[in-house]
C-alpha positions as semicolon CSV with decimal commas, in nm:
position;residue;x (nm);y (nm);z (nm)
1;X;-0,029;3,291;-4,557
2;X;-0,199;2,933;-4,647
3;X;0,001;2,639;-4,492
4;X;0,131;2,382;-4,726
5;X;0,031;2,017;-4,651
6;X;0,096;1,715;-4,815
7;X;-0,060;1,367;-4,745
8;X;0,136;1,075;-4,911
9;X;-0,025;0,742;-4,893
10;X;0,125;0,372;-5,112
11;X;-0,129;0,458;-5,411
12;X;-0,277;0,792;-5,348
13;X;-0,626;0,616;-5,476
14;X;-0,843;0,592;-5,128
15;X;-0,679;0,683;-4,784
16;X;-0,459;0,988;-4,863
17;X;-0,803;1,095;-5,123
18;X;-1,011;1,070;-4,835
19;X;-0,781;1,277;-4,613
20;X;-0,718;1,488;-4,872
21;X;-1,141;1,603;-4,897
22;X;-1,181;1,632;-4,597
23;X;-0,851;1,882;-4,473
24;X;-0,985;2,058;-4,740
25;X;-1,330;2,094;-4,562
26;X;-1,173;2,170;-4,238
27;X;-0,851;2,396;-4,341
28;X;-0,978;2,585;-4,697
29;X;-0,880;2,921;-4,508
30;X;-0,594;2,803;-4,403
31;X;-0,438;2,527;-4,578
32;X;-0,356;2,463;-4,914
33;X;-0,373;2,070;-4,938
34;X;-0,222;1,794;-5,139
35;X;-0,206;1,418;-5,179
36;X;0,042;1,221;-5,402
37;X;0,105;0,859;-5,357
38;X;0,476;0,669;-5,357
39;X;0,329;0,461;-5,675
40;X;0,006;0,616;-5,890
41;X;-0,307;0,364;-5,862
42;X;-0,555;0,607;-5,960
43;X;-0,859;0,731;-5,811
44;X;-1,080;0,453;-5,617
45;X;-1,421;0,471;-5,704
46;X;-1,576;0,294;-5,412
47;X;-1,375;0,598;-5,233
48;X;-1,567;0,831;-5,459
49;X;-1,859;0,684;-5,332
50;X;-1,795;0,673;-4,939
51;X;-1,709;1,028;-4,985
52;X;-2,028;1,124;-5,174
53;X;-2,203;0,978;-4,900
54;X;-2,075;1,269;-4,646
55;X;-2,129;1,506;-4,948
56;X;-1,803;1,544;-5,048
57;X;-1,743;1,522;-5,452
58;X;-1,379;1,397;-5,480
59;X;-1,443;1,255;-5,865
60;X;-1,206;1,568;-5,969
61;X;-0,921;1,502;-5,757
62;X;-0,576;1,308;-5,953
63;X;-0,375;1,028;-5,821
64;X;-0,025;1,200;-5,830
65;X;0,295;1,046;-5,745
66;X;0,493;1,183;-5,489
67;X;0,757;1,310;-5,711
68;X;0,518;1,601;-5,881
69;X;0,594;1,786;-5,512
70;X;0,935;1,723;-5,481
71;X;0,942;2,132;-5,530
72;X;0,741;2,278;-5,292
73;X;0,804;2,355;-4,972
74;X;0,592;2,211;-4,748
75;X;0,500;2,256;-4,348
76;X;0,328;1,953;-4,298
77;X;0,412;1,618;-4,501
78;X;0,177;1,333;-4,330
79;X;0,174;1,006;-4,367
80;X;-0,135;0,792;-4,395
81;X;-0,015;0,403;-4,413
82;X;0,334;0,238;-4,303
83;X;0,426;0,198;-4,662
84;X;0,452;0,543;-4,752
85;X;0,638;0,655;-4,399
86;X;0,892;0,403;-4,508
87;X;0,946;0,515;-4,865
88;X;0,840;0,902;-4,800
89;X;1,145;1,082;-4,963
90;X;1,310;1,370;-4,851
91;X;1,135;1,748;-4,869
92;X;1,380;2,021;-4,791
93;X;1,262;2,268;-4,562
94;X;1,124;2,233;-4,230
95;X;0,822;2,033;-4,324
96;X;0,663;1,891;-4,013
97;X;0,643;1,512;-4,046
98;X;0,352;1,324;-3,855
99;X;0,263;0,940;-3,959
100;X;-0,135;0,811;-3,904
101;X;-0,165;0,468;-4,031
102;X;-0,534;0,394;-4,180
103;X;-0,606;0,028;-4,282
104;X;-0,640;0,014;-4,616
105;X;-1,025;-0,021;-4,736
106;X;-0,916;-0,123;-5,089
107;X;-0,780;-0,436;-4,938
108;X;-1,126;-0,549;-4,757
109;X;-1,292;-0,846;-4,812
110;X;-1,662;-0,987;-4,803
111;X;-1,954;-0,903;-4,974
112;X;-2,007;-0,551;-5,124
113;X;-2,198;-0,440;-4,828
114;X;-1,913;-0,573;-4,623
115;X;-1,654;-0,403;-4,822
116;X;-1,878;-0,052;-4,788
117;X;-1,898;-0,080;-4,431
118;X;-1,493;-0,083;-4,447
119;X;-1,466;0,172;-4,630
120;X;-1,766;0,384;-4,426
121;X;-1,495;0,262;-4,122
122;X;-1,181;0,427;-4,264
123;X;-1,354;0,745;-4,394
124;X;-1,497;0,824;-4,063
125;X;-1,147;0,747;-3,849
126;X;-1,000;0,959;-4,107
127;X;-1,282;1,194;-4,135
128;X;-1,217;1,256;-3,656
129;X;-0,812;1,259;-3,713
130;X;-0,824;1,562;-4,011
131;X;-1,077;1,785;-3,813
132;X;-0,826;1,718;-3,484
133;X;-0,560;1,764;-3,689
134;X;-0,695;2,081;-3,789
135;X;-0,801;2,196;-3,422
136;X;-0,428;2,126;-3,317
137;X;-0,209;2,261;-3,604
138;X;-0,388;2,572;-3,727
């Protein structure tokens, strides 16, 4: 049976998106993966485009709040920023709760190259914690 993971970031629009992709990659035969966000900012395109970059199409995932999973039962609910360990609310069930902050890329600032190379940053430290992640819980 597929584990049930959730990854909750503030918006649900780059970090937990990212995270989302790529425990997808890692897990599909063992994981059945989710993000949601504590507020809905929508999907970040310049995330869509880091991501396409590793060959990853994320333009068909949602930015879902939190509260769309408030039913499921899940064995992993992880954290990707401060914000969202703070205002993560309660799952029943034994979910396994693990925080990761990420910087948030949407929040660079610079030129566009600059702001690309932030985003290139975040994707890859997410990209090495998922595929430990991975290694460690399945």
């Amino acid at each position: 049976m597929k584990k049930k993971v959730l990854i909750l970031c503030t918006g649900n629009s780059c970090r937990s998106q990212i995270a989302e992709a790529y425990l997808k990659k890692f897990a599909s035969e063992k994981a059945e993966t989710y993000s949601a966000g504590v507020e809905v900012h929508g999907l970040n395109p310049r995330a869509v485009k880091t991501m396409a970059e590793e060959g990853i199409d994320i333009s068909g995932q949602t930015s879902n709040h939190v509260d769309e999973y408030i039913h499921l039962n899940f064995d992993f609910v992880i954290t990707v920023c401060d914000n969202a360990k703070e205002a993560c609310p309660y799952f029943p069930g034994s979910a396994i709760r693990i925080h990761r902050n990420f910087q948030d890329p949407a929040q660079a600032k610079g030129s566009e190259e600059e702001i690309a190379a932030s985003f290139r940053k975040i994707r890859d430290e997410i990209k090495v914690w998922a595929k430990e992640f991975v290694e460690q819980a399945f």
